[in-house]
C-alpha positions in Angstrom: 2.4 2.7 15.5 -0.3 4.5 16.3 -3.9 3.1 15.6 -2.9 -0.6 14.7 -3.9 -2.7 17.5 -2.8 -5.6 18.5 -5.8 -7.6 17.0 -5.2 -5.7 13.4 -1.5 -7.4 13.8 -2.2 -10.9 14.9 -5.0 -10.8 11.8 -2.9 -9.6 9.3 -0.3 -12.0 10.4 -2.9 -15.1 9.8 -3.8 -14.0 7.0 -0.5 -13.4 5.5 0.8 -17.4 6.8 -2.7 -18.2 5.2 -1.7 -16.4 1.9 2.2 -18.1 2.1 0.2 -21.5 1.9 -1.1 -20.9 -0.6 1.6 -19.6 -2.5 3.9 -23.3 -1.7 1.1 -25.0 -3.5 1.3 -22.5 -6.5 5.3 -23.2 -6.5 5.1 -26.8 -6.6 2.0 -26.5 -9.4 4.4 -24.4 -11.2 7.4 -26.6 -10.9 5.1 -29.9 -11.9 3.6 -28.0 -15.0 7.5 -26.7 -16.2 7.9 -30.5 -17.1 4.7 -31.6 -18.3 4.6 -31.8 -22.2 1.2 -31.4 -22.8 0.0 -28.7 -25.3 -2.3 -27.0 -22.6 1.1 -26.6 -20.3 2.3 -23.0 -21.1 -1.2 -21.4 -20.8 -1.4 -23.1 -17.7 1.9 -22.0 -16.5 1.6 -18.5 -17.8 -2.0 -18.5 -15.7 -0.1 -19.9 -12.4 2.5 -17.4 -12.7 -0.2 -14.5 -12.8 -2.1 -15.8 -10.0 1.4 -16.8 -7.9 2.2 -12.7 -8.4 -1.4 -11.9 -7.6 -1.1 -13.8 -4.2 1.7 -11.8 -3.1 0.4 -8.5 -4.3 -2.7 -9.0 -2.3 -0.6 -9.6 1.0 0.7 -6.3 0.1 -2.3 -4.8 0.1 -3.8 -6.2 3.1 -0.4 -4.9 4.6 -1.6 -1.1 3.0 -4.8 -1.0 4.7 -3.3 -1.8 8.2 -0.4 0.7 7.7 -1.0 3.1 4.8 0.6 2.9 1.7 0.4 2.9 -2.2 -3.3 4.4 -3.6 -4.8 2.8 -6.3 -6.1 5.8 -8.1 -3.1 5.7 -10.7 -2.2 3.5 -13.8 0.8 2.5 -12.0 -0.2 1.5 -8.2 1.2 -1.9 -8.8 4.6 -0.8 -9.8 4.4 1.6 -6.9 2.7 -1.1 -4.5 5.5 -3.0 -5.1 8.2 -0.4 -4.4 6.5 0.8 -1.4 6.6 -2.7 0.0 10.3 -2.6 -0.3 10.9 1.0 1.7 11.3 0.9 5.7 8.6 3.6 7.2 10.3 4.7 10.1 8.3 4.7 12.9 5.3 3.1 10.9 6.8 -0.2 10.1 9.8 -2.0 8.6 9.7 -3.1 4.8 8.0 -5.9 3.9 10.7 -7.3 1.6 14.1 -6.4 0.9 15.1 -4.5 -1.9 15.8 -8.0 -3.9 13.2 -9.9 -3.1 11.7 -6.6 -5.0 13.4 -6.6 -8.0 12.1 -10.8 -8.0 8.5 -10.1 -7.6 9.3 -7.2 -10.4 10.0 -9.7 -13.2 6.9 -11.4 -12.1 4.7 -8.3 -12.4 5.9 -7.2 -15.7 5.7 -10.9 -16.9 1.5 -10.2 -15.5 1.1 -7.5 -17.7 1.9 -9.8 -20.5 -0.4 -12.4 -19.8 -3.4 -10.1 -19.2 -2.4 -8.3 -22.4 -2.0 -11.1 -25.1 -3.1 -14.5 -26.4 -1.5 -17.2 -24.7 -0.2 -18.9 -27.8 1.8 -15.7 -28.7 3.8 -16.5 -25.0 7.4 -17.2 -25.3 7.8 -20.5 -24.6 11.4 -20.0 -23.6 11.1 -16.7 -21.7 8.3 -18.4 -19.2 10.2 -21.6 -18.9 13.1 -19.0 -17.8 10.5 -17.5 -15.8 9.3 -20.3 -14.2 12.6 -21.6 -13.2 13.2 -18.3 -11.2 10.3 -18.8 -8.9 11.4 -20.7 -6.1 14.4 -18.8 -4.9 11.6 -15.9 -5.2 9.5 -17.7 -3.3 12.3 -18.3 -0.6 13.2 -14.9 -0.5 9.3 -13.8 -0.4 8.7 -16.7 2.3 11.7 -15.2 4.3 11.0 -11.8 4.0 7.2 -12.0 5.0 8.3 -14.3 7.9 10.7 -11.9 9.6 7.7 -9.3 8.8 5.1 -11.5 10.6 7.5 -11.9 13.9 7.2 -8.0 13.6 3.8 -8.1 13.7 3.6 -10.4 16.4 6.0 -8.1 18.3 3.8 -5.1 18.0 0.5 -6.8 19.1 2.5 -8.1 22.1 4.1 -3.9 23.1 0.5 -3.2 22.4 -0.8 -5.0 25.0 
């Protein structure tokens, strides 16, 4: 693990328990608005489900600039990001998340695209309620994988030392 030292580890590991607080207040914003039946719920909801995907794609590339990774240079680095995040680099590091906890988040991004790319009274209501509904066993599994990848961090700042 050359040339990650063990301050580069204990940072990225606050920043990513920062990051996971955040991301339990976007859950429980996103389970609250699921029920609510005012008219400006669904934009709200669409808008929370971006920015809950946007959290976790910007621990992922915190966790590129320690390690190496995904480049942004094409059209698809967030497709990519999100694979990359899921493979073991041997001798670099361990994935980030699991192979499921992938294919989660991947539903997420492509729901993103959506939102960035049309009005948000042409969402289907249906397919983000069904959306919403699925994030919190993502964000268990997200919570669990990035946990077991912060004791690795903590690991490596201690051999480090």
């Amino acid at each position: 693990m050359a040339g990650i030292t063990p301050q580069d580890a204990i940072t990225l590991a606050a920043e990513i328990r920062a990051e996971l607080n955040e991301l339990d207040e976007a859950v429980a914003e996103i389970s609250s608005l699921r029920t609510s039946a005012e008219k400006s719920a669904p934009p709200a909801l669409a808008l929370l489900l971006h920015n809950y995907y946007t959290g976790v794609e910007s621990i992922f590339v915190r966790v590129t600039k320690i390690f190496g990774g995904a480049s942004s240079d094409t059209g698809k680095w967030h497709r990519q990001l999100l694979e990359d995040m899921s493979l073991e680099l041997p001798t670099i590091r361990p994935s980030v998340i699991t192979p499921e906890t992938r294919e989660q988040l991947g539903t997420l991004l492509a729901f993103r695209h959506i939102v960035r790319n049309l009005y948000s009274w042409r969402l289907d209501k249906t397919r983000l309620d069904e959306i919403a509904s699925e994030v919190p066993a993502t964000h268990a599994a997200v919570r669990t994988d990035l946990v077991a990848f912060n004791d690795f961090l903590h690991q490596l700042a201690q051999a480090a030392r």
